[in-house]
Each structure stands twice: as structure tokens, then as C-alpha cells.
C-alpha positions as CSV (number, residue, x, y, z in Angstrom):
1,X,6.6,28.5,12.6
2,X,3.4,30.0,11.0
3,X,3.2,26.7,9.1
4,X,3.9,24.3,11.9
5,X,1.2,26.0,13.9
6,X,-1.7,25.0,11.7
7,X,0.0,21.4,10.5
8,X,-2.8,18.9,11.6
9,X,-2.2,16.5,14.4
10,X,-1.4,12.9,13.6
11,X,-3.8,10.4,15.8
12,X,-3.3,6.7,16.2
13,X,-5.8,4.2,15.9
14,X,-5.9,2.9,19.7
15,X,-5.5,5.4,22.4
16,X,-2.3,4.0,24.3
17,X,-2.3,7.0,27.1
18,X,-5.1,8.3,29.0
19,X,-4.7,12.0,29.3
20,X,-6.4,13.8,32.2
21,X,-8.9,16.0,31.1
22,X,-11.9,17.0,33.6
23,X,-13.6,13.3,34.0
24,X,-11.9,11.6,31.0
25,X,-15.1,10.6,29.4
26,X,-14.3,12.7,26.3
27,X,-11.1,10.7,25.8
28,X,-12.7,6.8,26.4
29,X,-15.6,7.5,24.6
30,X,-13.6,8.6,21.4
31,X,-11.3,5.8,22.0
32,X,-14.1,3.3,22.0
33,X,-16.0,5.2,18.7
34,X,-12.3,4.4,17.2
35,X,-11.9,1.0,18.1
36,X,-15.8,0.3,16.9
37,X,-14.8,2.1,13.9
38,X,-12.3,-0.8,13.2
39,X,-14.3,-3.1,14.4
40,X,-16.6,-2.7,11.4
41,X,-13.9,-1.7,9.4
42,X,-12.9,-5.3,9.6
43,X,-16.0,-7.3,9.3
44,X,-16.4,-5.3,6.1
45,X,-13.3,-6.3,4.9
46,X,-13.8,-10.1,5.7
47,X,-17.5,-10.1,4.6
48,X,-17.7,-10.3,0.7
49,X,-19.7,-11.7,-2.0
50,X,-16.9,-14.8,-2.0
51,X,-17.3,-15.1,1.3
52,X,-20.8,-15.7,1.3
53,X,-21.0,-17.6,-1.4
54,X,-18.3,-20.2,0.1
55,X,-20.5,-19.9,3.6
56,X,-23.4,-21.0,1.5
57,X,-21.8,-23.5,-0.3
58,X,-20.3,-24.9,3.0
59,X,-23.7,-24.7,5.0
60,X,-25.1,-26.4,2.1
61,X,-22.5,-29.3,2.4
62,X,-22.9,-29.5,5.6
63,X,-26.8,-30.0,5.4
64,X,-26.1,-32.5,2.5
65,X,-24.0,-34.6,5.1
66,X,-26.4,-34.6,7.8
67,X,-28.3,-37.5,9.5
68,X,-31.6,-37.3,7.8
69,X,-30.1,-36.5,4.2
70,X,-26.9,-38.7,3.3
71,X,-26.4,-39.7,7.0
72,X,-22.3,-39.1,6.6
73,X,-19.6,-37.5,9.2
74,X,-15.7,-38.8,10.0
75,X,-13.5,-37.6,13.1
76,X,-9.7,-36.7,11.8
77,X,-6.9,-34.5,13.2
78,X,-7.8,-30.6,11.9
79,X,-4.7,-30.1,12.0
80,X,-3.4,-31.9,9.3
81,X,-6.0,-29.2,7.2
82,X,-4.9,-26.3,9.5
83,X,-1.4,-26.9,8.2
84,X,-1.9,-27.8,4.5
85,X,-4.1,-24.6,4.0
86,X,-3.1,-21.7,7.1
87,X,0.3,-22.1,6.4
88,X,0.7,-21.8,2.6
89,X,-1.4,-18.8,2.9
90,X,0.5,-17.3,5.7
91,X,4.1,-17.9,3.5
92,X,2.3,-16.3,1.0
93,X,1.1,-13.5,3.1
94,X,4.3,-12.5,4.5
95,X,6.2,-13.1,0.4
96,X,4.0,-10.2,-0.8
97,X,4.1,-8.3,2.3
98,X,7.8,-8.6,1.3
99,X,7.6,-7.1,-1.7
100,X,5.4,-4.3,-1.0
101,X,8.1,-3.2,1.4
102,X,10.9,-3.3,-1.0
103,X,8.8,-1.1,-3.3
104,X,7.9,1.3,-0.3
105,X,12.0,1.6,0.1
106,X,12.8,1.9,-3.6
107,X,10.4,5.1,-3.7
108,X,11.4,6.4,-0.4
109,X,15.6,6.1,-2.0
110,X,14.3,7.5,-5.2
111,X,11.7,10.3,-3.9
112,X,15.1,11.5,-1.5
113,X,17.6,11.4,-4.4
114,X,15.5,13.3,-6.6
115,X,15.1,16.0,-3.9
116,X,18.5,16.5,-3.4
117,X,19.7,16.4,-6.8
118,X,17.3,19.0,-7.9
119,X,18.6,21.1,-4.3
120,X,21.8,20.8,-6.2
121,X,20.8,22.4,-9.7
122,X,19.3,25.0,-7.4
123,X,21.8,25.8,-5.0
124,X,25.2,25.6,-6.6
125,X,24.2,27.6,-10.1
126,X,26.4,30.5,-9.7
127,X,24.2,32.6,-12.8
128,X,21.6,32.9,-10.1
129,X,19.0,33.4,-12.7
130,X,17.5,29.9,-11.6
131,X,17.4,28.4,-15.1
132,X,19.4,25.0,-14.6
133,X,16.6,24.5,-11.8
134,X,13.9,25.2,-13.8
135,X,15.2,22.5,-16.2
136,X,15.8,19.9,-14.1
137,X,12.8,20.7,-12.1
138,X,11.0,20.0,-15.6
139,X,12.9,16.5,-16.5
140,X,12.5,15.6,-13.0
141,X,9.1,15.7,-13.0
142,X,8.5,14.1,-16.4
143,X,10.7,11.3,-14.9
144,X,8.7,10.9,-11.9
145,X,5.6,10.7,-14.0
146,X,7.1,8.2,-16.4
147,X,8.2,5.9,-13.8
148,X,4.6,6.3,-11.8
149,X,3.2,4.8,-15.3
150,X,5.7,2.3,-15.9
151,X,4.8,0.7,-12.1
152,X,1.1,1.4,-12.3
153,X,0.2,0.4,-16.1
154,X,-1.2,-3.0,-16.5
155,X,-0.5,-3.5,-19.9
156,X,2.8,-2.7,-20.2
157,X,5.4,-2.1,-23.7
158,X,9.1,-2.1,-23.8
159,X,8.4,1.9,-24.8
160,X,7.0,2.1,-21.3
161,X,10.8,1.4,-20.1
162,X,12.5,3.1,-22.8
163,X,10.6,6.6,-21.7
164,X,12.3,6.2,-18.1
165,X,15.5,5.5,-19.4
166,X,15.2,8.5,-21.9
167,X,14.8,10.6,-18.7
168,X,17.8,9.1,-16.7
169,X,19.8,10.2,-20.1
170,X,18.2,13.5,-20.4
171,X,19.2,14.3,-16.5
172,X,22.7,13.4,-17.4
173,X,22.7,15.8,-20.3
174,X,21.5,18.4,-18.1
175,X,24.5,18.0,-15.5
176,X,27.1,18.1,-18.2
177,X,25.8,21.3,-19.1
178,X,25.6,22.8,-15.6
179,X,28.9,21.7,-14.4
180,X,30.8,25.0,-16.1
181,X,27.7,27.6,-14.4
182,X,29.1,26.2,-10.7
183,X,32.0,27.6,-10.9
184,X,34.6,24.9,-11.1
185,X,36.1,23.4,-14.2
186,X,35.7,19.6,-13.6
187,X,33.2,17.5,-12.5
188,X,34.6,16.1,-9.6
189,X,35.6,19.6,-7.8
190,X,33.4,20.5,-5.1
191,X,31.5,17.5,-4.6
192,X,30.1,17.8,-8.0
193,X,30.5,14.4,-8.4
194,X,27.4,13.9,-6.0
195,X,25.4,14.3,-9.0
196,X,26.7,11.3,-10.9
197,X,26.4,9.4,-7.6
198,X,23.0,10.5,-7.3
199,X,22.1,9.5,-11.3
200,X,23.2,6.2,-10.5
201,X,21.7,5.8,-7.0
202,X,18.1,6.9,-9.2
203,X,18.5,4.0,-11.9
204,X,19.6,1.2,-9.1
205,X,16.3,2.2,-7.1
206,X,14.2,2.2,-10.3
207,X,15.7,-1.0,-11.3
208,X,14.7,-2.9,-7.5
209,X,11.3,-1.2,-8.4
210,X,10.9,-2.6,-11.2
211,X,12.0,-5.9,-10.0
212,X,9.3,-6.2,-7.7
213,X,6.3,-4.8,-10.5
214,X,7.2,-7.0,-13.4
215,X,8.1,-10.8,-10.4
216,X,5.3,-12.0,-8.6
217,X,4.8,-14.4,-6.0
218,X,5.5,-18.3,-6.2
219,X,2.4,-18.8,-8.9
220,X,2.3,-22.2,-8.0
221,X,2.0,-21.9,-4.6
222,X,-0.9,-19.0,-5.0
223,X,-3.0,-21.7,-7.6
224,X,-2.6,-24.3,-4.7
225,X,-3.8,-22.3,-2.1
226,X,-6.9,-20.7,-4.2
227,X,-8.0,-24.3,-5.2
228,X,-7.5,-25.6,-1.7
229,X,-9.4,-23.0,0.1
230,X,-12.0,-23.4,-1.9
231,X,-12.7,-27.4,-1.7
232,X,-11.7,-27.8,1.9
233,X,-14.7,-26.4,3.2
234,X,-17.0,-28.6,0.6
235,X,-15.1,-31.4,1.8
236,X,-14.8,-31.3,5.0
237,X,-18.6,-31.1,5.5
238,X,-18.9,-34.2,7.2
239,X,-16.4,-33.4,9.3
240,X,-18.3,-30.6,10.5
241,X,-21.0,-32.6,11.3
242,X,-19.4,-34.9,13.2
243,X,-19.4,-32.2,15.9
244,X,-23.5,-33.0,16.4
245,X,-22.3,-35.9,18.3
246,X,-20.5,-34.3,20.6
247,X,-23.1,-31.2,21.4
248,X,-25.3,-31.1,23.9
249,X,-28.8,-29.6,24.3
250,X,-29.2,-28.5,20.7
251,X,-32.1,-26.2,19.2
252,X,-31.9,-27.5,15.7
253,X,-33.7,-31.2,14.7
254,X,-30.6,-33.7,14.7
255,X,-31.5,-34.4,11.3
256,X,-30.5,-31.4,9.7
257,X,-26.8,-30.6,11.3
258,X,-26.1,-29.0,14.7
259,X,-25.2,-25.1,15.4
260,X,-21.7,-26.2,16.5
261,X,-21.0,-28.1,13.0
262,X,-22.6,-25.1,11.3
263,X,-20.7,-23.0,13.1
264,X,-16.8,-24.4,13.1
265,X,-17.6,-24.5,8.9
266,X,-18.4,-20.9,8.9
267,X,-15.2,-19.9,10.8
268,X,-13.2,-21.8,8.7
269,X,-14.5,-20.4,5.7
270,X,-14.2,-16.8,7.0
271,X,-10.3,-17.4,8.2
272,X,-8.9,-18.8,5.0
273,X,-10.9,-16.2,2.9
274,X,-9.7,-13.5,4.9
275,X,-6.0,-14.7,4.7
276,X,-6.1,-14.9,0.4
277,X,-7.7,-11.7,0.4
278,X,-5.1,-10.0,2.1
279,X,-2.8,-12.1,-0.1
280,X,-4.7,-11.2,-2.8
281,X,-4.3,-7.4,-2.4
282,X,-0.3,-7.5,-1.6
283,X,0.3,-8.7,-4.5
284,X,-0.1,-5.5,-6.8
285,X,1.0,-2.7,-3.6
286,X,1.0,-0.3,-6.8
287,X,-2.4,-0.4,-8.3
288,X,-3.5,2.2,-5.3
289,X,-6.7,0.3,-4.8
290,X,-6.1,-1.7,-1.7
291,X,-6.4,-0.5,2.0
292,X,-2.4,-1.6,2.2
293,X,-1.4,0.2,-1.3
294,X,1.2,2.2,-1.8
295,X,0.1,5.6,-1.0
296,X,0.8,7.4,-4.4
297,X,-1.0,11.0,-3.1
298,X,1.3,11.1,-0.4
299,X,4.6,10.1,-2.2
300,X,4.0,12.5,-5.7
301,X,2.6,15.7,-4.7
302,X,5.5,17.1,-2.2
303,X,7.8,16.1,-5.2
304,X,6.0,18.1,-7.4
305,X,6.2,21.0,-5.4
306,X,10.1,21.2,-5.3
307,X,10.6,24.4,-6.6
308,X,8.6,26.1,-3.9
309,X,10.8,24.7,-0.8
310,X,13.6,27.2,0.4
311,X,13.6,29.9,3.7
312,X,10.6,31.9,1.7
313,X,8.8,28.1,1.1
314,X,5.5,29.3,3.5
315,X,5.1,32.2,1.9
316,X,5.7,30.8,-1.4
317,X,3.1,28.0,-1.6
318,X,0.4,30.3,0.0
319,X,0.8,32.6,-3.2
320,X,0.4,29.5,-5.4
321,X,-2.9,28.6,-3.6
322,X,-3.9,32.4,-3.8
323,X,-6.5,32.8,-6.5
324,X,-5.5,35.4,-8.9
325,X,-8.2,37.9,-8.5
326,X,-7.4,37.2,-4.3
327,X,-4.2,38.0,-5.0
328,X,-5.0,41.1,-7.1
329,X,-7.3,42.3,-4.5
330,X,-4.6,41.8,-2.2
331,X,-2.4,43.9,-4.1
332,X,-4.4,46.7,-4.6
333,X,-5.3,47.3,-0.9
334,X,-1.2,47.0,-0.1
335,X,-1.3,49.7,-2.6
């Protein structure tokens, strides 16, 4: 209870219920600082040194086209563009989004498994003297770490694989020898057999992780889209100045493009940018350096922490953070 009570508070992004608190104005004006907050959040993201660059290069197309320079504009159905370049990017959106949820389950399956197969070594030793727990505990946590590198290395050797799979074998070692401290004289009394279950359940989960680390998305599909979304707005420049004709009171000389031409190019460029970006950062959900990465400080550290959870878990982890001359203090005025 001591530990619930100072748990921080989860908040969501948008406020979805107004609570009444004197006037309210506490709770709008921290709901408009969040949404201004990601506001800004995402023009940062869509505003990049690519993107400028490709707004440049399509404002200078554009000017190029013009009336008083090459004197060049068309009229076509955007949509046949829309298509050709929104959708591939959106397919390939939603493949990677795909895959970075099948990795999100395989670690969720093998973060849970772990757990309860080390709860197992812990709670069923009948020595009591903790040291099958202690062992696991430590191949455990060397397997964790082994199969953190395996997903998160870029330059990968078959030794990388070979060290998770000398874990998985190492494990099973381990339960052969603590099956005679439970207490019963065959594997499969008393559930013991959970363990082997559990073994297996581990290597099928590493095994979809590592599907999705060492496949990609369609690479075809990803070198259309990249070469597309980067010509289309060069060459659809008089196509953006084909809007001049149809805008009215205009502040820039006729000669030099329109604001609306100007305008629908820059859009463009910003919405099929923004799409392979996202794209672009799906693809690796394991590298940790994207905004929508998997979240390796929040999936490692409680696992590493496994021999501290029980009834006395509170108390426990406060000694751990208790510096040893605070603790000694401590001691001595108990004393």
C-alpha cells in the first residue's frame, strides 16, 4: 500500500473529462499547453532537412515552370498521383506498423514466461536456501541480455544466435537438476512439467522475434515509393502552376507562379515526406531511436529486478536503493 501510494499518476495526452475544480481554468489551460505541446511536437517531426530541401527543390520547379521563365503548366486528375504515391506509402505504413506489433507481443510472451519460470525455481525449491533461484535468476538474465543484442545489433554473426541458444540449453540443464530439490521424483509430478512448457513457449517467442528483426518490408515496394516521392513533386511543377489560372486577386507578379500553386506543392511535399518518415522509422521498432520504438527501459529493468518481488518486495528494493553508509547510519540509530 505504502508503494501504491507514491506510484505516479499516468496522464493522457488530450483531456477527455472535465473535472470540476473551483472555475476549471486550471484544468483547460493545462489541456490546451498539452495539446500545443503536440502541436509542435508534430511540426518538428514533419519539418526536416529532407523536407526542406524537397520544398526548395519543388518551389524551384515550380518557378522554373512559370509564365515569364519556361511559360509551362497542364491540368490532369491528382488523383491518379494521390493513388500511385499515398497509397503505396500507406500499405507500407501499416506492413511495418505490423511488425512492430508482433515484436511488442513476442517480448510481452517472453518477458511473462521468464517471470514465471523463474517464480518457479523460487517457489517450489524445497532446500529453501534459495540457490536454484539464484542460478536461474543469473542464466536468466544473461539470456535476456543476449537476446536484447541479438535484436538490437546491426551487424549481426551466426555467434550472435548461437549465445541465445546456449542460454535456452543452459536453462534446461538447470531444471534437470532442480527437479529432485521439489520434492517429487519425476518431472511431470506436480505440474513440474510447466517448466518444459515454459522452455518451449521462450524459444517459439524468440523465434517470431527474430522473424520480424532479420525480414523487412516488401524492398521493392519501399525503392518505389522513395524514388517516387521524390520526382513527383519536381514533376508535377507545372501542374502546380496551372492553379495561377484559376486564382483570383493574387499578390505575387503572374510571371513568377501564384501563392496557391506554391502552396498545393508545398503540401504535397510535406504529406508524402511525413508518411515515408513514419515508414521510415517502423521499419527497425528495435533500434530504440524512434518516437514509436520499442521501449527497451520499460521492458528490461523490472526483469532484472526479479529476485526482489515477493510479500517483503517494498521493503526489499528500498534497501537496494539505500546507500550503504544510509543504511549503516540507519543501523546504528536502530541500535
Amino acid at each position: 500500500m505504502a508503494e501504491a501510494a507514491h506510484r505516479p499518476q499516468l496522464t493522457t495526452a488530450v483531456p477527455r473529462l472535465r473535472v470540476q475544480v473551483g472555475d476549471g481554468k486550471d484544468e483547460y489551460w493545462e489541456g490546451f499547453q498539452r495539446n500545443l505541446y503536440v502541436f509542435f511536437e508534430g511540426i518538428k517531426f514533419a519539418i526536416t532537412s529532407h523536407t526542406i530541401f524537397m520544398v526548395a527543390a519543388t518551389i524551384f520547379a515550380t518557378f522554373i515552370c512559370a509564365k515569364g521563365v519556361l511559360d509551362f503548366s497542364f491540368d490532369f486528375s491528382m488523383s491518379i498521383v494521390a493513388v500511385g504515391t499515398v497509397f503505396p506509402l500507406v500499405f507500407s505504413v501499416q506492413a511495418s506498423f505490423s511488425r512492430r506489433e508482433q515484436a511488442l507481443k513476442a517480448l510481452a510472451q517472453i518477458k511473462g514466461t521468464t517471470f514465471a519460470c523463474y517464480l518457479m525455481f523460487k517457489t517450489w525449491d524445497k532446500t529453501g536456501d534459495g540457490k536454484f533461484a539464484a542460478e536461474a535468476d543469473q542464466i536468466l538474465q544473461k539470456l535476456l541480455d543476449d537476446i536484447m543484442w541479438y535484436v538490437r545489433c546491426e551487424q549481426r554473426t551466426p555467434e550472435t544466435g548461437h549465445s541465445v541458444y546456449d542460454g535456452f540449453t543452459a536453462l534446461a540443464e538447470k531444471m534437470g537438476e532442480f527437479v529432485p530439490n521439489t520434492g517429487y521424483s519425476k518431472p511431470g509430478e506436480g505440474g513440474l512439467s510447466r517448466m518444459q512448457l515454459y522452455l518451449r513457449d521462450m524459444i517459439n517467442d524468440f523465434e517470431q522475434l527474430r522473424a520480424v528483426r532479420d525480414s523487412e518490408t516488401p524492398i521493392g515496394l519501399r525503392l518505389f515509393c522513395f524514388s517516387l516521392i521524390h520526382i513527383s513533386p519536381i514533376l508535377l511543377a507545372p501542374y502546380w502552376n496551372h492553379f495561377c489560372d484559376k486564382q483570383i486577386n493574387s499578390e505575387m507578379p503572374s510571371d513568377y507562379g501564384c501563392e496557391s500553386g506554391y502552396f498545393v506543392g508545398i503540401f504535397y511535399v510535406l504529406i508524402v515526406l511525413s508518411l515515408y518518415r513514419v515508414q521510415s522509422e517502423l521499419e527497425d521498432p528495435f533500434d530504440g531511436s524512434g518516437v514509436d520504438d520499442i521501449k527497451w527501459e520499460l521492458w528490461r529493468p523490472q526483469l532484472a529486478k526479479m529476485r526482489t518481488y515477493g510479500p517483503d518486495g517494498p521493503a526489499t528494493r528500498q534497501r537496494q536503493q539505500t546507500l550503504p553508509y544510509q543504511q549503516q547510519d540507519a543501523d546504528e540509530a536502530a541500535t
